[in-house]
N, C-alpha and C positions, 0 to 999 in steps of 0.2 A: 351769812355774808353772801352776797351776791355782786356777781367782778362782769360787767360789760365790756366787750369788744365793738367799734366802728373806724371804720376806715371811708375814706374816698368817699367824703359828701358832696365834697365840690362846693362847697354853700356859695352863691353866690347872688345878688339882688334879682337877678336873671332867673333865679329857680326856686320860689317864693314857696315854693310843693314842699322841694326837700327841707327848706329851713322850716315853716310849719310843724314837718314832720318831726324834727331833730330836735325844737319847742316840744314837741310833745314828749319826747325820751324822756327829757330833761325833768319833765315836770313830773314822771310815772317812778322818775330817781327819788326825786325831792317826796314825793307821798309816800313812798315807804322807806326812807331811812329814818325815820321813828322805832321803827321795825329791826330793822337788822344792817349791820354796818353796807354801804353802796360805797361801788367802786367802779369808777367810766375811764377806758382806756381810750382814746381817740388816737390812733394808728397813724396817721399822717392824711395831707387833702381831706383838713377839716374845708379850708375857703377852698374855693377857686385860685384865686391870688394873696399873696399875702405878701403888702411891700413895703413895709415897716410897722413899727409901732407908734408912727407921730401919723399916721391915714385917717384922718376923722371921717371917713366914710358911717353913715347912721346905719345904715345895714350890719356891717360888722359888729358895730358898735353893739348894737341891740343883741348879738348873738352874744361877745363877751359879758353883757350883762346878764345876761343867762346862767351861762358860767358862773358868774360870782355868787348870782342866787342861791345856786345849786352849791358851790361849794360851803354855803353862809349856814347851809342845812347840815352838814359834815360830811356830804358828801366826798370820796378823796377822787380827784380828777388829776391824770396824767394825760398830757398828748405830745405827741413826737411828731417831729417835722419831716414834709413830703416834700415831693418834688414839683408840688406847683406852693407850698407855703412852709420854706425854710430859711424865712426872716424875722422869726421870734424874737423878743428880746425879755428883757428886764421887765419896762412897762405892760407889755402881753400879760408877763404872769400877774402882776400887780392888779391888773382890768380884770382879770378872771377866776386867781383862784387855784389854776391849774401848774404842774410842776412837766416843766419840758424836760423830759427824756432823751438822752442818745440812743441813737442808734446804728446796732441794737442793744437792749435792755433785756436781762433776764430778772425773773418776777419769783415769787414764789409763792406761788396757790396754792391752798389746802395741802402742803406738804410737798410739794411737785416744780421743780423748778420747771417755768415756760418763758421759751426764747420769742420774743416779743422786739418786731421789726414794720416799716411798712412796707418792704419788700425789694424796692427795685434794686437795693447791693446786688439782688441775688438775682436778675438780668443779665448775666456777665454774656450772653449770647449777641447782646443789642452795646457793639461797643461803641459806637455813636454813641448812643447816649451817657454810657459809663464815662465817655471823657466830658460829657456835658459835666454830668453829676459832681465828679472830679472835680469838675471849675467852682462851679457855683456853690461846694460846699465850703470850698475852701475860706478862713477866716478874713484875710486881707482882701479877696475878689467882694464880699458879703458887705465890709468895712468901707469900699470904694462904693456899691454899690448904694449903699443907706448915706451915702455922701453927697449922692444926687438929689438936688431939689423934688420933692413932691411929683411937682407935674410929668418929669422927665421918667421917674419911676412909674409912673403910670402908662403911657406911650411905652418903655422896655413889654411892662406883662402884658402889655394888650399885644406884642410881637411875639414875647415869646409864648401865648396861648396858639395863636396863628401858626407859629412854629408848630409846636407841639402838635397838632391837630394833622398837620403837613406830612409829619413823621409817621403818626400813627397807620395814617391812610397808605403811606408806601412800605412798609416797612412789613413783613411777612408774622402773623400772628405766635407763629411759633417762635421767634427770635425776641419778641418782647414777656415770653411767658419765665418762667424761673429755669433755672439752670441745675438739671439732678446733681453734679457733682457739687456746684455752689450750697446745694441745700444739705447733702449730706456733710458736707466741709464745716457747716455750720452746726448742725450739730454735734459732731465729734469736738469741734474747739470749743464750744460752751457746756459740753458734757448736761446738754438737754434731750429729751426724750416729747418733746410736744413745743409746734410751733405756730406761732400767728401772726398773721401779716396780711395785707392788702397789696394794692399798688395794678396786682397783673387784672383785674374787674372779672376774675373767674372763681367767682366763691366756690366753694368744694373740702372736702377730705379727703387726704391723700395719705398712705401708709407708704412709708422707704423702709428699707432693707440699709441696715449697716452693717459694721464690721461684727465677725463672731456671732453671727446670724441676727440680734439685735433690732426690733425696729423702733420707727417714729412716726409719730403723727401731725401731720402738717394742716393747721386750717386756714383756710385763705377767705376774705371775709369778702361784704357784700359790695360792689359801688351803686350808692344810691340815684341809679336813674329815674325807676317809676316807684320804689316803694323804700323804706328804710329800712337794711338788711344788720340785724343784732347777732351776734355769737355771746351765749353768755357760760359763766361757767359758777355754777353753784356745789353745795354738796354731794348731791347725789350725780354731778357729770355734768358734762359741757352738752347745752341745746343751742338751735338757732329758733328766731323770730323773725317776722316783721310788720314794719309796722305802715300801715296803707298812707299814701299823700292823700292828702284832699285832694279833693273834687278839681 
């Protein structure tokens, strides 16, 4: 068996590179699950945007046809909702294939329970945003939101990308990275010992120190700016890859 990790693609019409490349994952799934069972976790900030499920947008579209391909092979696809696309619904899964996730989710790999999140809960340093989070996840805000016509929902993400971009650039790097007491917090309540996530675009592994001297292992996965950044986890252990954009 072979279990893929990706977060933070951002896909959007505008980045022709990274959907190309995310084409190509898709299709490296689909040639060897003949082979041995595949398993693609998509972490959250699969789109750019994501403003319902009635957006006939052909970009999109062509990527959840992807999806579905890739599922039609047995591929099993999970992805969890981010904080630029946490407007999934019913029809999402229907187009794709893929089972939406809460988060967080814990998984059970090769024996190994893994705490499986796209990250930003555990920003609690950046509380601005935590009250964003707050709003927009909440069901009735989401419910009013998919209530607005099309167009209208489109003018919202094209403000709050704007937005978003606004914050990033004022806001002190450290205060948008993960929060040590949040990470350790999390894993003590989910009694996991290995975690993955996306969200802060600082891939890396990171060992914590928990109670009764105890530690963990945190991997935080890639945001695809110039190249397609994979965590995988097979038998013999967890690798990273990646995979080049075209030209």
């Amino acid at each position: 068996m072979r279990v893929r990790f990706v977060s933070d693609l951002h896909l959007d019409a505008e980045t022709p590179a990274a959907a190309e490349a995310f084409l190509t994952l898709l299709q490296d799934i689909r040639a060897t699950a003949a082979e041995s069972p595949q398993v693609l976790y998509i972490l959250g900030d699969l789109f750019e945007t994501w403003i319902g499920d009635d957006d006939p947008d052909p970009f999109r579209d062509e990527i959840c046809a992807a999806l579905q391909r890739t599922h039609g092979q047995g591929v099993h696809l999970y992805i969890m909702a981010g904080n630029r696309d946490f407007l999934y619904g019913d029809r999402f899964t229907a187009r794709t294939g893929a089972i939406v996730l809460p988060d967080p989710t814990v998984a059970t790999l090769f024996g190994e329970r893994v705490l499986l999140t796209h990250g930003d809960v555990l920003c609690t340093d950046d509380t601005a945003y935590q009250e964003l989070r707050s709003t927009v996840r909440d069901p009735t805000f989401q419910a009013r939101l998919l209530g607005l016509p099309l167009e209208a929902r489109q003018r919202l993400a094209v403000a709050a990308r704007a937005g978003s971009r606004a914050h990033t650039a004022t806001t002190a790097a450290n205060i948008m990275d993960v929060n040590e007491i949040a990470v350790n917090a999390a894993f003590e309540t989910t009694h996991t010992r290995v975690m993955v996530h996306g969200h802060t675009h600082r891939p890396g592994e990171h060992t914590h120190l928990l109670t009764e001297g105890q530690t963990a292992t945190r991997y935080v996965l890639d945001a695809w700016h110039t190249e397609g950044g994979v965590l995988e986890r097979v038998a013999t252990g967890w690798r990273r890859y990646t995979i080049p954009f075209p030209s």
